[in-house]
Structures are given as structure tokens and as C-alpha cells.
Rosetta silent file (secondary structure, phi, psi, omega in degrees, C-alpha in Angstrom):
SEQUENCE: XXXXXXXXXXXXXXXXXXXXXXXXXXXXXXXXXXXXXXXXXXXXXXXXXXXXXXXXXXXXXXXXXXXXXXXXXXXXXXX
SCORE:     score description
SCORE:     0.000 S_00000001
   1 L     0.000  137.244  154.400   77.653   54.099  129.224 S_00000001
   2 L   -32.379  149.224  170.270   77.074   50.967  131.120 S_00000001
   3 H   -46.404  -61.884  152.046   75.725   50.831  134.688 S_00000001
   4 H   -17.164  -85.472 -147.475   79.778   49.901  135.866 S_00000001
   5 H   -46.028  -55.127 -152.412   80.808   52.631  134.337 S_00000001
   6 H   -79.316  -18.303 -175.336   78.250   55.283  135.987 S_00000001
   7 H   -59.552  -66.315 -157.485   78.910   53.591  139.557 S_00000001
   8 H   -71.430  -27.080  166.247   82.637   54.326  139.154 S_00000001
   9 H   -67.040  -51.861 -173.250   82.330   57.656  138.284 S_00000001
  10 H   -29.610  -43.525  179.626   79.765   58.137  141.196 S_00000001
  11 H   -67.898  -38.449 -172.369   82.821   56.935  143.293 S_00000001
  12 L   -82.597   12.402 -174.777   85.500   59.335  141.544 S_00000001
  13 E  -113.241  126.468  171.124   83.088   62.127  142.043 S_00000001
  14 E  -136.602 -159.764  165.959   83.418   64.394  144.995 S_00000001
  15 E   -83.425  111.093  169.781   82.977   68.241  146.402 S_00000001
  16 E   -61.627  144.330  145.896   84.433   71.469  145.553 S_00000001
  17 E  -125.440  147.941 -176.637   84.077   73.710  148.081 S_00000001
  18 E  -139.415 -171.654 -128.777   85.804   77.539  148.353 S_00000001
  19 E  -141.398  109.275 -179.897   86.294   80.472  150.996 S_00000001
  20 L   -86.187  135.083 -129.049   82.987   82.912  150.772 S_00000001
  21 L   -99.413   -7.147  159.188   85.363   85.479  149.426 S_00000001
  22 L  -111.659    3.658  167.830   83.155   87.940  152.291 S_00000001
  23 L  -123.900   -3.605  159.731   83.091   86.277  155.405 S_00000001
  24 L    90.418   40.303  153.249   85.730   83.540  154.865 S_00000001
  25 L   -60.089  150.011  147.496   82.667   80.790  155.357 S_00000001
  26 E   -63.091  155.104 -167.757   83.197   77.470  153.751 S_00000001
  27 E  -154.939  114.233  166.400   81.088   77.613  150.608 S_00000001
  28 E   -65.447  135.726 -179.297   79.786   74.773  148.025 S_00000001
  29 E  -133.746   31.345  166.106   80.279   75.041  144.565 S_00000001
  30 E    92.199 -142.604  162.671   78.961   71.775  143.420 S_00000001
  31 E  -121.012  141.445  157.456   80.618   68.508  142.258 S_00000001
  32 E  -167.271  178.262 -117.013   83.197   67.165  140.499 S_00000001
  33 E   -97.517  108.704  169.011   84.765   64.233  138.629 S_00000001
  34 L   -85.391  117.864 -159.196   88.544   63.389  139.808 S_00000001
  35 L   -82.870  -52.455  177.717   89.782   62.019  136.474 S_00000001
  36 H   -60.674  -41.008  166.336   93.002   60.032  138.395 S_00000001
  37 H   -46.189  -31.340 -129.181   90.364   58.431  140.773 S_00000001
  38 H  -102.852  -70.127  173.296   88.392   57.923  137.922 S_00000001
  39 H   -79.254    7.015  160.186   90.901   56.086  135.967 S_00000001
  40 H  -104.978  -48.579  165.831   92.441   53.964  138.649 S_00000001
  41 L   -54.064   -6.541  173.511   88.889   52.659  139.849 S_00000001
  42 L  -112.612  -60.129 -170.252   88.625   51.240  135.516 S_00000001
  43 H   -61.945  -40.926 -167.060   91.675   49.798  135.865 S_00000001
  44 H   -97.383    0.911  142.517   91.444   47.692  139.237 S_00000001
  45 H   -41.397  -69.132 -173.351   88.001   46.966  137.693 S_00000001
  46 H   -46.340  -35.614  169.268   89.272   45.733  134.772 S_00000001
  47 H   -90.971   -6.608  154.439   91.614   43.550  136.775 S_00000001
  48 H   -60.971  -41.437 -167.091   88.851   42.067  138.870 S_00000001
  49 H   -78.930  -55.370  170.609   86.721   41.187  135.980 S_00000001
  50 H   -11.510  -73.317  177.234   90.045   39.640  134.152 S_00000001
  51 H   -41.275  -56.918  174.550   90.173   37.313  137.462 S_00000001
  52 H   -21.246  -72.268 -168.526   86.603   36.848  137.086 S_00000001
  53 H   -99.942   -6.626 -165.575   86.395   35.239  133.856 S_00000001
  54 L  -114.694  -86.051 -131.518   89.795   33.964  132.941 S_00000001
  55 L   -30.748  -26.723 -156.164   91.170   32.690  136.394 S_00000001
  56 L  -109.186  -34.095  176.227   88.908   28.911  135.989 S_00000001
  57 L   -71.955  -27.409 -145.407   90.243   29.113  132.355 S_00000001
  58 L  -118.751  104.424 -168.263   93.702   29.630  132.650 S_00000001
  59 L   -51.595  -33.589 -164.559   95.924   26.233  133.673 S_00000001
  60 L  -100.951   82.421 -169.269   99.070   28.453  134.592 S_00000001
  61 H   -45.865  -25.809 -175.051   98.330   30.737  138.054 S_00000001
  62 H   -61.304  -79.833 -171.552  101.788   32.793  136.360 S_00000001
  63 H   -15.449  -29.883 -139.727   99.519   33.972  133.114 S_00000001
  64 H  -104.899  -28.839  174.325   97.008   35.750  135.635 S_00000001
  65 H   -56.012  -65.384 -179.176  100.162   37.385  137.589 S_00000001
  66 H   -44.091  -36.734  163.680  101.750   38.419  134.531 S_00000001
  67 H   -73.326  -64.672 -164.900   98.392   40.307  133.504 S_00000001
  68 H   -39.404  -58.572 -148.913   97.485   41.836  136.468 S_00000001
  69 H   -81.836  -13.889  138.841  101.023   43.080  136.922 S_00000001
  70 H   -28.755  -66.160 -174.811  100.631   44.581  133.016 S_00000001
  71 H   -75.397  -52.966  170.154   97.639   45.933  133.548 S_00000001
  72 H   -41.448  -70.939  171.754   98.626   47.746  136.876 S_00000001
  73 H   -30.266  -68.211  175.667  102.449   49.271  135.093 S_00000001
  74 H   -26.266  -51.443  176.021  100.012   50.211  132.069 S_00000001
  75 L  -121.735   22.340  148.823   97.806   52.669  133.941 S_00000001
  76 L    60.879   64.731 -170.545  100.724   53.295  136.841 S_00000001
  77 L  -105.708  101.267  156.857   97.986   51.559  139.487 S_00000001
  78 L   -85.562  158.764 -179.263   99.647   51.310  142.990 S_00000001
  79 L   -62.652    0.000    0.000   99.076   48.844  145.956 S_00000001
């Protein structure tokens, strides 16, 4: 995977923690990935780079609306 890629999971990644089951301590049990973070943070990527590179290309400001607003519905991306 790209360097992008490994960032945004870095971001979607957080802590598990539990209940030390004898003195009712918080207790770490390591990390892991939250897949809906995960896949909302690729999407509002996606529509950043889209802006990026298209936006100076594209004569019609409506085209760039219409995609964003696409892309967002597609993977169910809220404001």
C-alpha cells in the first residue's frame, strides 16, 4: 500500500481497552482498525484529490458538485 493509504489507517486506528476482570482496573488490550472510520477517511480523500486535479480542468463548477455529491451518497459520507 501507498504511504496515503498507511496514514489513513494510522488515523482509523485506535484503543481497545477492557475491565481487569479482578479488580475492575481499566486494562489495554492493544489496537485496532475502525473499518467505518477507515472507509470514510478514503472517501473524503478521494474527494479532495478529485478537487485537486480536476477542479483547473473542469469549465463547469456543477460537474465538480455533481461528483462530490456521488461520491459522498456512494459510500453514505456525511457533513
Amino acid at each position: 500500500m501507498n504511504d496515503r493509504i498507511e496514514a489513513l489507517k494510522a488515523l482509523a486506528t485506535k484503543e481497545v481497552w477492557s475491565e481487569n476482570q479482578y479488580n475492575g482496573a481499566p486494562e489495554f488490550n492493544g489496537y485496532e482498525l475502525d473499518v467505518d472510520k477507515f472507509a470514510q477517511l478514503i472517501a473524503q480523500e478521494s474527494i479532495v484529490d478529485f478537487y485537486r486535479r480536476y477542479l483547473d480542468i473542469c469549465s463547469e463548477e456543477d460537474i465538480t458538485v455533481q461528483v462530490e455529491r456521488y461520491v459522498k451518497e456512494h459510500f453514505g459520507v456525511e457533513e
